[in-house]
C-alpha positions as CSV (number, residue, x, y, z in Angstrom):
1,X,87.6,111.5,80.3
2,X,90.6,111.9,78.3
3,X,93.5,110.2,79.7
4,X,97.3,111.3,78.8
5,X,99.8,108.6,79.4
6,X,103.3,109.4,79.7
7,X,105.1,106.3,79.6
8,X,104.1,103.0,78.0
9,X,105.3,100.1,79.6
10,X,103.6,97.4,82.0
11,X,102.1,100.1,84.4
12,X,100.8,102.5,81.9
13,X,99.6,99.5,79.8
14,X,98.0,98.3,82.4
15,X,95.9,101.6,83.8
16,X,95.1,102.8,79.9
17,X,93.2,99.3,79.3
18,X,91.0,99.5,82.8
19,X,90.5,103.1,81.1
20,X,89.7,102.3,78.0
21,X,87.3,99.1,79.2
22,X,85.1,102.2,81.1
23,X,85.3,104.1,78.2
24,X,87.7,106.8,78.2
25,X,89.9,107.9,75.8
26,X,93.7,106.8,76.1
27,X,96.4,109.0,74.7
28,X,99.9,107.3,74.7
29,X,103.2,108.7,74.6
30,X,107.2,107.2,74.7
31,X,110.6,108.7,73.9
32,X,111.1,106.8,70.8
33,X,107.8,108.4,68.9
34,X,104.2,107.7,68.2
35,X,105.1,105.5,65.4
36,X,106.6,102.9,68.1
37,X,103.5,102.6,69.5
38,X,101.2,102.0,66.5
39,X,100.5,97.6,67.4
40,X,99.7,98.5,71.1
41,X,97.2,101.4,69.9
42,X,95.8,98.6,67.6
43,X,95.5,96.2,70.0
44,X,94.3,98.6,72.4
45,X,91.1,99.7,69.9
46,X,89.8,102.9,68.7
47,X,89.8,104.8,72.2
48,X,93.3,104.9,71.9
49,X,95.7,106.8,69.8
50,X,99.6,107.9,70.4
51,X,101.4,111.1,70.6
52,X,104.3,113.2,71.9
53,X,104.3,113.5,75.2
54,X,103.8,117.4,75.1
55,X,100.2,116.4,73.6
56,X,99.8,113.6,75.4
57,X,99.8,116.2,78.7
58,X,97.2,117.9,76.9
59,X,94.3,116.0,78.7
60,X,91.6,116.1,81.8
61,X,94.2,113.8,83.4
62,X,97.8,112.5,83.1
63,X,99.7,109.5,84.2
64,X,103.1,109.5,84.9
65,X,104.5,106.7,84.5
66,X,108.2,106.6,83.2
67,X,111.5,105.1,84.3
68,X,112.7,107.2,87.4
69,X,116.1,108.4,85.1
70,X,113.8,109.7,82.5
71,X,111.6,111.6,84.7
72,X,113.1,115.1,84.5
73,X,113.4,114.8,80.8
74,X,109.8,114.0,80.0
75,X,108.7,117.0,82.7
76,X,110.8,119.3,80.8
77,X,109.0,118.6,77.8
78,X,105.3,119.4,79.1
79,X,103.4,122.3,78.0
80,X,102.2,124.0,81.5
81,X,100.0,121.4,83.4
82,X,97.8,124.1,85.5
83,X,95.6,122.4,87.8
84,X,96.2,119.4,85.4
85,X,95.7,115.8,88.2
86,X,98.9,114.2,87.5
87,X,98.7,110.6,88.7
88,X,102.6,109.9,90.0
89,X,102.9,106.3,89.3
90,X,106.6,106.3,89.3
91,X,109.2,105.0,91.9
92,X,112.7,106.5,92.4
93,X,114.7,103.5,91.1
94,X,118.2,105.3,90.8
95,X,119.4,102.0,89.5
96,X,116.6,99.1,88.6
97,X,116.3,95.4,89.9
98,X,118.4,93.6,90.5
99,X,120.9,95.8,91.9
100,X,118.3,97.9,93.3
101,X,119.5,101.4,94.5
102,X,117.2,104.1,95.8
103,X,117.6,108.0,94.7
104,X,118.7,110.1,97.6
105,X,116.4,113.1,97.3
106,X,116.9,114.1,100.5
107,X,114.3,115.3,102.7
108,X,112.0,115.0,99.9
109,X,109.3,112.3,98.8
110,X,109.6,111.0,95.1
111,X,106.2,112.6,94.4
112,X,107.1,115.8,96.2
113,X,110.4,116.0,93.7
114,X,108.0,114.9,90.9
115,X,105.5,117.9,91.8
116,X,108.8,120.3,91.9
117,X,109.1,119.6,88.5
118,X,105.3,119.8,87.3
119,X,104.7,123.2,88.5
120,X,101.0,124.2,88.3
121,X,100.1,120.1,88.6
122,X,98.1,118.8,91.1
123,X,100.2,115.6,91.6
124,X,98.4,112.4,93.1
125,X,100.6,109.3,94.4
126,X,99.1,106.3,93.4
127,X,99.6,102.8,91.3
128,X,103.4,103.3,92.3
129,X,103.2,100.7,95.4
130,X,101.8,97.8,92.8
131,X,103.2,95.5,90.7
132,X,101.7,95.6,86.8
133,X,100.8,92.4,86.7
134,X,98.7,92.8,89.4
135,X,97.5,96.5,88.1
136,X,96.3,94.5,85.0
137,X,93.1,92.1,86.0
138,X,90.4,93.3,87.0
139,X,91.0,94.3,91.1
140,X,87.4,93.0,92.1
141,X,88.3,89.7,93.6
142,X,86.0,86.6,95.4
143,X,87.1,87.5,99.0
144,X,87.4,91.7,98.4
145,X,88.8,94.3,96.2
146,X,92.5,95.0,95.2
147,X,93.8,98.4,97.9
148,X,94.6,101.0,96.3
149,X,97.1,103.2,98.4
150,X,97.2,106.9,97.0
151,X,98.6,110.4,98.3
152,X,98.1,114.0,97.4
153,X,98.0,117.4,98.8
154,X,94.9,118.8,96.2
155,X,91.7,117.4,98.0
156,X,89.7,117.6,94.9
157,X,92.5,116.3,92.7
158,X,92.5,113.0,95.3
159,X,88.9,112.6,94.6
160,X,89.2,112.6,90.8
161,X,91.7,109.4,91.1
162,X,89.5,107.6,94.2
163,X,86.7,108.1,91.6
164,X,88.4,106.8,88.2
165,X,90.1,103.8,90.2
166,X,86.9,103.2,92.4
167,X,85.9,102.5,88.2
168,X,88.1,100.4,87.4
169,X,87.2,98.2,90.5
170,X,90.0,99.6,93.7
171,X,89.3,99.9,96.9
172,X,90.9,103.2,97.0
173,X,92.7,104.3,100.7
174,X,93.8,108.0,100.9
175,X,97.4,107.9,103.2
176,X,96.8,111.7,103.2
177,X,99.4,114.0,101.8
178,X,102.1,113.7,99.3
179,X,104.9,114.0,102.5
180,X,103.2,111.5,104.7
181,X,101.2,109.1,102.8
182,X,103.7,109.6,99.9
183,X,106.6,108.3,101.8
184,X,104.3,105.5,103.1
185,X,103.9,104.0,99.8
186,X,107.4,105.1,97.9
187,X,110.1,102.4,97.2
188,X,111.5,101.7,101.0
189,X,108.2,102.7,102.5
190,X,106.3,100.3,104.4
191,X,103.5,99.8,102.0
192,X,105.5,99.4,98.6
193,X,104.8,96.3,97.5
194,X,102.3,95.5,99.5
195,X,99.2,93.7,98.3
196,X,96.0,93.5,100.1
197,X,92.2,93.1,100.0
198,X,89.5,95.1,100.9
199,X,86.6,93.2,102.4
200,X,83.1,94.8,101.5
């Protein structure tokens, strides 16, 4: 699978090397250029390579996984993502830690404003409600597997992510739809932050 990463911090580090370690191909992409990210596509080896985001988008899948300020910009730069699975990794920080403040969207989710703005996408909730550092290691532990929360409203586009994180080693758990489950797992929801096991 090719795999478009928009955004290139902790979180998208951390998803593009469980990608590339099952062999996919990792396209990166940040607002200061492709050349900014030329020492993590070294490090990251030959199944990744950087671009603008416009081609990063150009891919089976695509992560988003930007600061919440930046998200309107990046959306406004994509080509049309129809029936593109658009993993929503981000949260609606309106200000960041540690003077935390949460983006009044109103009746909306985060993911349901993030899928306003990705017309054509089929937008899946999901690594938004972990931590990187925990995203990073491998999620198969000695007493379970790392959960997995996600939400969507495409059926098919849900089982494309439970499959590619099932990969990577997640006990994947589907909350349902992006106005449910999302707000379940969104920053203020009961599940943000919240790190568990799955016992096999």
């Amino acid at each position: 699978m090719k795999i478009g990463m928009l955004g290139a911090g902790e979180v998208a580090q951390a998803i593009a090397r469980h990608a590339i370690r099952h062999d996919h191909e990792v396209v990166l992409s940040n607002s200061r250029g492709p050349a900014s990210l030329a020492p993590l596509v070294k490090d990251l080896g030959a199944l990744a390579t950087a671009a603008p985001p416009a081609e990063a988008a150009v891919a089976d899948l695509v992560v988003l996984a930007v600061g919440w300020p930046q998200v309107p910009d990046v959306a406004a730069q994509l080509p049309p993502l129809d029936g593109t699975v658009v993993i929503d990794a981000t949260n609606q920080f309106a200000s960041p830690p540690p003077n935390v403040k949460i983006a009044d969207l109103g009746d909306l989710t985060g993911s349901e404003y993030v899928a306003s703005l990705l017309p054509g996408a089929r937008v899946v909730k999901a690594f938004n409600a972990l931590y990187g550092q925990f995203i990073a290691p491998d999620p198969r532990h000695e007493a379970g597997r790392q959960v997995l929360f996600l939400a969507g409203d495409d059926t098919d586009a849900k089982s494309t992510v439970t499959g590619l994180a099932s990969q990577f080693g997640f006990a994947p758990v589907d909350l349902g739809t992006l106005r449910e489950g999302g707000r379940l797992i969104q920053l203020g929801g009961p599940l943000s932050a919240l790190h568990a096991l799955k016992q096999d």
